[in-house]
C-alpha positions as CSV (number, residue, x, y, z in Angstrom):
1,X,31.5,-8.3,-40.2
2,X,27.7,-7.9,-40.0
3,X,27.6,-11.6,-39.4
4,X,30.3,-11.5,-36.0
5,X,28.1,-8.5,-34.8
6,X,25.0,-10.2,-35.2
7,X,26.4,-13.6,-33.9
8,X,27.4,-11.9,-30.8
9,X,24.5,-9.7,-30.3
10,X,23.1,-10.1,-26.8
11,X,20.2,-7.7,-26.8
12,X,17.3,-9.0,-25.6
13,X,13.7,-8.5,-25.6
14,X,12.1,-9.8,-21.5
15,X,8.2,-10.8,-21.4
16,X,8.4,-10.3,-17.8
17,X,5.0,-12.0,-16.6
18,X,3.5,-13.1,-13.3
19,X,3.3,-17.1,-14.1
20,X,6.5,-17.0,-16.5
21,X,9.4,-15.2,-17.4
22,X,10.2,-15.5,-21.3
23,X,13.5,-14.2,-22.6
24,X,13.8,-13.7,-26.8
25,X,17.2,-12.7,-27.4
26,X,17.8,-10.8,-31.1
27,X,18.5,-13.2,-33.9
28,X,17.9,-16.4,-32.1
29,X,14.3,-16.1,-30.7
30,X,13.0,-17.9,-27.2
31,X,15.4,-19.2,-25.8
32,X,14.1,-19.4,-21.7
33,X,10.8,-19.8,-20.5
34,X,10.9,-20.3,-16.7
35,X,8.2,-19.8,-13.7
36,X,8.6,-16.8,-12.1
37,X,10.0,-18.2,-9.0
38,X,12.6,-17.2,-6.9
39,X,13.8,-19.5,-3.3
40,X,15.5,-17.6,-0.8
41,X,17.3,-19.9,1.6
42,X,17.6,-17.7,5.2
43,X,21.0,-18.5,7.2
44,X,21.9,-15.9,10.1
45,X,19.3,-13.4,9.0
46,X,21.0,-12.9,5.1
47,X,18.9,-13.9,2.3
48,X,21.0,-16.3,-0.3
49,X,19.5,-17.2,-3.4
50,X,18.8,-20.9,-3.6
51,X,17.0,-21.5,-6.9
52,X,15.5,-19.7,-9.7
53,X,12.3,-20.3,-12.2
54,X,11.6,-24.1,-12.2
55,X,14.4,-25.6,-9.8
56,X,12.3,-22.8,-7.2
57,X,8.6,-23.3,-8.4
58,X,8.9,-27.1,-7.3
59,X,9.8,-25.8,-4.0
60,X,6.4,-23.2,-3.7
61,X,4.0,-24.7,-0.7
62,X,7.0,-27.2,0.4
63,X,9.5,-24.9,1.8
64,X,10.8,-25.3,5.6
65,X,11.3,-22.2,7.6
66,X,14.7,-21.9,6.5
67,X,13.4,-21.8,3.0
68,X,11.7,-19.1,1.3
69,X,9.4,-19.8,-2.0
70,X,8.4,-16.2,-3.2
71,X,7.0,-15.1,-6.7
72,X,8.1,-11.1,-7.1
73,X,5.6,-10.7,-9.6
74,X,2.0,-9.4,-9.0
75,X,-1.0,-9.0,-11.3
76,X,2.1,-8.4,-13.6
77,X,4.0,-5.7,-11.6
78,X,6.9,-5.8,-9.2
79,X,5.8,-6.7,-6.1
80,X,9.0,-7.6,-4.6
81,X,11.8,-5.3,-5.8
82,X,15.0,-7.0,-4.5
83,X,13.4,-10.5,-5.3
84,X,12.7,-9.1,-8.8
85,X,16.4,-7.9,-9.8
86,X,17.8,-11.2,-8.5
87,X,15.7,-12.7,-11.2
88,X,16.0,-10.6,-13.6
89,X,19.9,-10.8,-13.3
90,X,19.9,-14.8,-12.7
91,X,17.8,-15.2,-16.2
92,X,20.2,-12.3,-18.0
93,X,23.2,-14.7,-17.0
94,X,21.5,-18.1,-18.0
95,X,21.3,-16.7,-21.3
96,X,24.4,-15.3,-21.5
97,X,26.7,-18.4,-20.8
98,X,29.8,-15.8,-21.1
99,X,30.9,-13.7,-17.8
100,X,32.0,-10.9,-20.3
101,X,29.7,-9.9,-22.6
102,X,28.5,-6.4,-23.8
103,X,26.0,-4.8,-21.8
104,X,22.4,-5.5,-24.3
105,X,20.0,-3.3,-24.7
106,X,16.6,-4.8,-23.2
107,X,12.9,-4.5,-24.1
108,X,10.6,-5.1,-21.1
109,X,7.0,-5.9,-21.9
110,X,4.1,-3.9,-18.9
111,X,0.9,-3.8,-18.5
112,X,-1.2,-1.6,-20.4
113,X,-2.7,-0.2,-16.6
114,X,0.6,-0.3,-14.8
115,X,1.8,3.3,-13.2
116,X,4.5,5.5,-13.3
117,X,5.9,4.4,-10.3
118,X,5.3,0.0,-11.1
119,X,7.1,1.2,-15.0
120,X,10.1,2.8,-13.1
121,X,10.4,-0.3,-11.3
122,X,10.5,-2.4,-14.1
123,X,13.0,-0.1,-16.0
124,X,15.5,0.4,-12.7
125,X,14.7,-3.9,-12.2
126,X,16.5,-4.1,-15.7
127,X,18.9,-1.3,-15.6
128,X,20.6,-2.8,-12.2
129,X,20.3,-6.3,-13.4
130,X,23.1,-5.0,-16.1
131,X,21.1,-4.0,-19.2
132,X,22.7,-0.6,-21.1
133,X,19.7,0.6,-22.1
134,X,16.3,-0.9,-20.9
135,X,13.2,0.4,-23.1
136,X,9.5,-1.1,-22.4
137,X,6.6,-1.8,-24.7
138,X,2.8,-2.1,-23.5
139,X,2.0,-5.7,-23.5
140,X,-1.3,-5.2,-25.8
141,X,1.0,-3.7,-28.6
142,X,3.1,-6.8,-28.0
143,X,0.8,-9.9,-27.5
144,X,-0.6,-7.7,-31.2
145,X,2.3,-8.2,-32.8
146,X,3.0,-11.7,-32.1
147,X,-0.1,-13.0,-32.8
148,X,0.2,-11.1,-36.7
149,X,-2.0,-8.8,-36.2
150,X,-1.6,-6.4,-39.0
151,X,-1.8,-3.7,-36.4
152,X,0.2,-0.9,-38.7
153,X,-2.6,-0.9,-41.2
154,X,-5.6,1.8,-40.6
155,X,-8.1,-0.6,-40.1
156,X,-9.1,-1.5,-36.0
157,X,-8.1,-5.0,-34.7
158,X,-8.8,-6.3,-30.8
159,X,-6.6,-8.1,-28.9
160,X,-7.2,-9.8,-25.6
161,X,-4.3,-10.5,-23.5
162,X,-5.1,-12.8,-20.9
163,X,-1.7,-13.3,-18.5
164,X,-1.4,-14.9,-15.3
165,X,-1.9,-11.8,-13.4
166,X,-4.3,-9.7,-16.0
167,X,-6.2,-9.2,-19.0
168,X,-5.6,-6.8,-21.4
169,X,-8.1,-5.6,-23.6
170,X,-7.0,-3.3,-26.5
171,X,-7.9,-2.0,-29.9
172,X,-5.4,-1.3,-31.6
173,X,-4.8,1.0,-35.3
174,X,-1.4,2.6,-37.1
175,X,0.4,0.4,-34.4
176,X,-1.1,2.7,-31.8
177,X,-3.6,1.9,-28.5
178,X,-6.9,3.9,-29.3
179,X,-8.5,2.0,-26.2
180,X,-6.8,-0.2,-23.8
181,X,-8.2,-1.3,-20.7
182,X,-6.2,-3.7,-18.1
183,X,-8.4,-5.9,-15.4
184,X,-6.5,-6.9,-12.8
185,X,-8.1,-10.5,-13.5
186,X,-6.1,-13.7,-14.8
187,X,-4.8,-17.6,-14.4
188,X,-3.8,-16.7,-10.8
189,X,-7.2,-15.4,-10.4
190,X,-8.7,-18.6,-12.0
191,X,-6.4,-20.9,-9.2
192,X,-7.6,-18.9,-6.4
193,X,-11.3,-19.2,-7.6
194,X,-10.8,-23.0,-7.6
195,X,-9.4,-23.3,-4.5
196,X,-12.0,-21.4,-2.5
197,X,-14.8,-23.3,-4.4
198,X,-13.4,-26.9,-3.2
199,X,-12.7,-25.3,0.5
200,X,-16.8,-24.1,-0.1
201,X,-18.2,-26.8,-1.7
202,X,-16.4,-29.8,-0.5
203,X,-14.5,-28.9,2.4
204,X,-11.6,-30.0,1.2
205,X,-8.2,-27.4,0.8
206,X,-5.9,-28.0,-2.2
207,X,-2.6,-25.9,-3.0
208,X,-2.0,-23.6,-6.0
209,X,-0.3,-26.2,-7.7
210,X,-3.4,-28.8,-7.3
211,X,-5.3,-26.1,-8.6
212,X,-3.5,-25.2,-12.1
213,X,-3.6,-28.8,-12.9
214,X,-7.4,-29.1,-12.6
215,X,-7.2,-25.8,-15.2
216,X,-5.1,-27.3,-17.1
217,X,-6.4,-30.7,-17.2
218,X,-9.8,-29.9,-17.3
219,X,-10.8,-26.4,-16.8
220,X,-13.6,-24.9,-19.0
221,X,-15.4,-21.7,-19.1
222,X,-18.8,-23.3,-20.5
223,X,-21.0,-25.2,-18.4
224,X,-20.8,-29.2,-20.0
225,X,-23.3,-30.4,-22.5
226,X,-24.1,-33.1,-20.4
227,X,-24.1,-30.9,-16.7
228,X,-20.6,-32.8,-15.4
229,X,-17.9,-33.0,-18.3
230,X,-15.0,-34.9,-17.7
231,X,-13.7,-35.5,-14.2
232,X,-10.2,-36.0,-12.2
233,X,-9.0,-37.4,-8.9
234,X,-7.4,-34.7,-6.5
235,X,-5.8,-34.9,-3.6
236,X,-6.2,-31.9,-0.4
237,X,-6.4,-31.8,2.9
238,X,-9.9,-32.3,4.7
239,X,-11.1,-29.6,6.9
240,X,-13.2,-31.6,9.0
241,X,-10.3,-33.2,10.1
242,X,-7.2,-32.3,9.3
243,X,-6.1,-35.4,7.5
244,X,-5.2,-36.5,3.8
245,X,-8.5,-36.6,1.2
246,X,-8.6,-37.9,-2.0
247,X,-11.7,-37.0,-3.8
248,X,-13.1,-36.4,-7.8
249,X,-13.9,-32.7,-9.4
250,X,-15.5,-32.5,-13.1
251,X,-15.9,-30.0,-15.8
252,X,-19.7,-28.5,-14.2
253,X,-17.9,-27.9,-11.1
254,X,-14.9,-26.2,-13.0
255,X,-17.1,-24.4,-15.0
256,X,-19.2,-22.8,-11.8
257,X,-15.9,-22.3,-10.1
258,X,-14.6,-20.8,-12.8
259,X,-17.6,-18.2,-13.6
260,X,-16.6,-15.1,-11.7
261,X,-12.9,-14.4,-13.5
262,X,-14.8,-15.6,-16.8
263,X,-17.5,-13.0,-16.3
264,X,-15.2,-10.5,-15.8
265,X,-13.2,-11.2,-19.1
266,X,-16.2,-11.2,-20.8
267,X,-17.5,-7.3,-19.4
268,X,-14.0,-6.1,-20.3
269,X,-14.3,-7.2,-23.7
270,X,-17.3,-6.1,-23.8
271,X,-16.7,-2.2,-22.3
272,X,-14.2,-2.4,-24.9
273,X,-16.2,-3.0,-27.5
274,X,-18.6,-0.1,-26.2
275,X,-15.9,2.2,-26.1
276,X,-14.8,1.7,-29.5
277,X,-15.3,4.4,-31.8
278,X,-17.5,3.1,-34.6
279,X,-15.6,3.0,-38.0
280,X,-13.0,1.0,-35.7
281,X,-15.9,-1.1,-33.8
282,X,-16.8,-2.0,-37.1
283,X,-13.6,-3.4,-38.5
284,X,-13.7,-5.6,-35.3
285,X,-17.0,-6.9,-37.1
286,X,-15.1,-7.5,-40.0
287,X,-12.2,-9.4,-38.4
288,X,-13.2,-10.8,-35.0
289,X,-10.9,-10.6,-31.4
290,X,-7.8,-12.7,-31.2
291,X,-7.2,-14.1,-27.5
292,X,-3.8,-14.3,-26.7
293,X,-1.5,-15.2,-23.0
294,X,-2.1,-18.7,-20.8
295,X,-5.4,-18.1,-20.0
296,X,-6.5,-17.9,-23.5
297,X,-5.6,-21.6,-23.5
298,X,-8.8,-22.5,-21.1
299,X,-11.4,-24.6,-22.5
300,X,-14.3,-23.1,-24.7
301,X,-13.5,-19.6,-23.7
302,X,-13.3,-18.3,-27.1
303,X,-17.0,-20.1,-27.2
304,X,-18.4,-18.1,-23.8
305,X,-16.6,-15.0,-25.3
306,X,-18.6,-15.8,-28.7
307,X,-22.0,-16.6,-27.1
308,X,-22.0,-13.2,-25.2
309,X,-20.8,-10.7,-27.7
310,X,-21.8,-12.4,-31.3
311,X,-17.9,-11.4,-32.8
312,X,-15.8,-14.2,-34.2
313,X,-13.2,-15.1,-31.6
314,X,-10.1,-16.9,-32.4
315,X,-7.1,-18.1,-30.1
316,X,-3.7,-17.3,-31.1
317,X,-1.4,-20.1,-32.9
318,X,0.8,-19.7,-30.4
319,X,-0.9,-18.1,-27.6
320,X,1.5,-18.8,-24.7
321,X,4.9,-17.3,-26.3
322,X,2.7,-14.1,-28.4
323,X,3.6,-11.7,-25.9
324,X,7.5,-12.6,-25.8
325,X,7.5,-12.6,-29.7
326,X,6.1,-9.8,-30.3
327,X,8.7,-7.8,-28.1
328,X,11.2,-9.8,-29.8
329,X,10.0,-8.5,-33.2
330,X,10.2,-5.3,-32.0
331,X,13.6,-5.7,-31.1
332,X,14.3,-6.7,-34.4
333,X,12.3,-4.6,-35.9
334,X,12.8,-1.4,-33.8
335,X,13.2,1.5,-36.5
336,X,9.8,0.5,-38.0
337,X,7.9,0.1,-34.2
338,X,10.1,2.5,-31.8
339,X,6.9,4.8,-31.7
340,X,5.9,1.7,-29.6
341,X,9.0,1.7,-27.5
342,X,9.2,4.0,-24.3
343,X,13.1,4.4,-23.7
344,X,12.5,7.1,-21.1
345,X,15.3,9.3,-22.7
């Protein structure tokens, strides 16, 4: 019997993040990772959803009038209510291939810093996209746990969470936040920054897209060995005028572009560390910061967070998913974490 229940359970566990929405669903693991990405078509004055998480995120900075490209999440709130729940709901159903199926229970992953109000959101996002119960979990606690952080024990461990729409730096003992601080800095952040430098420096103007690949493909937070790194052919619009350009970026230029949002990582690690109270500050001596989320994934950042604060710094195995795991496990593993679990009730 245990078996049918567990075969049929459809409670879920919802890393709800600005760049991508990752659903872990009990007993099975991740099993959707989409942009979070919703395309509206317009047709006389309704709204119809036209596409949802990748099918829509092709469509972002190519849509006609008709066609609206809109990402509901900001700086990893709800910005866009209504946009939001249509998500929320299309994802629910992509993962449940059944039309009947028992309401689950959902865990929502939020920002350490978001508010009262941004957290009811969230919960009444859930609640109306069909959940029966929706409880939510601070993201620190969760990017903590997937990464194996033994964060039960009483010793002080440091994680830093960097998403597409913030960082989150925490210390973390007896599965608790002592400190937590949220910096409304992330990979969106990093696009922007690289976008304005190229409209600055080369007079050139390149879409978010353009811009995540040169991240991606080459974006570092150190300066190159040899002052230019590797290099990549882009492709923008010049300003001068108003046609097609192709031209090359490298690594320096990445690197200077890039040294604003990585500055500003680095002083939030490092007020952390400040604000640490000392038997836990030294633990983080003892066993270094693990870097979790997307942005974690940039080139020689755990290097520029090493150089500037002295502390080992290590990246997650699997820095990208740690935040969806970890509210997975505590979906699995609810008696032993539901201190960590805010069901509102």
């Amino acid at each position: 019997m245990a078996l049918f229940g567990g075969l049929f359970s459809s409670d879920m566990a919802i890393d709800l993040g600005t760049a991508n929405t990752l659903v872990y669903v009990k007993g099975k693991g991740i099993i959707l990772n989409e942009p979070s990405v919703v395309a509206y078509h317009t047709k006389n004055g309704r709204k119809e959803v036209l596409a949802v998480g990748e099918d829509a995120k092709m469509m972002l900075g190519r849509t006609p009038g008709s066609i609206q490209a809109i990402r509901p999440m900001r700086e990893g709130v709800i910005a866009d209510f209504d946009t939001a729940e249509a998500m929320i709901k299309h994802f629910i159903r992509k993962v449940h291939k059944r039309t009947t199926f028992t309401k689950p229970k959902i865990i929502v992953c939020v920002p350490h810093g978001a508010t009262p109000v941004e957290k009811r959101a969230i919960r009444q996002s859930v609640l109306s996209a069909g959940a029966r119960r929706a409880g939510l979990i601070a993201e620190p606690i969760a990017a903590a746990i997937g990464a194996g952080m033994p964060i039960t024990d009483p010793t002080g461990s440091m994680v830093v969470d960097i998403g597409g729409g913030t960082t989150e730096v925490a210390v973390l003992s007896l599965g608790d936040i002592v400190y937590a601080r949220s910096v409304r800095i992330g990979g969106d952040r990093m696009d922007d920054a690289i976008v304005s430098y190229l409209r600055r420096q080369q007079n050139i103007l390149v879409g978010d897209s353009t811009a995540e690949r040169i991240k991606t493909s080459i974006g570092t937070a150190r300066m190159p060995d040899d002052g230019r790194g590797a290099s990549m052919q882009i492709r923008g619009r010049d300003l001068l005028n108003g046609v097609p350009k192709e031209t090359e970026i490298n690594q320096a230029q990445v690197a200077e572009a890039l040294s604003e949002p990585v500055q500003a990582i680095v002083e939030a690690v490092m007020a952390a560390l400040e604000a640490t109270p000392p038997d836990l500050a030294a633990d983080i001596v003892d066993r270094g910061v693990m870097l979790t989320g997307g942005g974690a994934l940039l080139g020689e950042l755990d290097l520029a967070l090493r150089e500037q604060t002295g502390l080992a710094i290590s990246v997650a195995d699997e820095s990208l998913n740690c935040v969806a795991l970890g509210t997975g496990k505590a979906l699995e593993y609810e008696k032993q974490l539901r201190h960590a679990i805010d069901y509102d009730s």
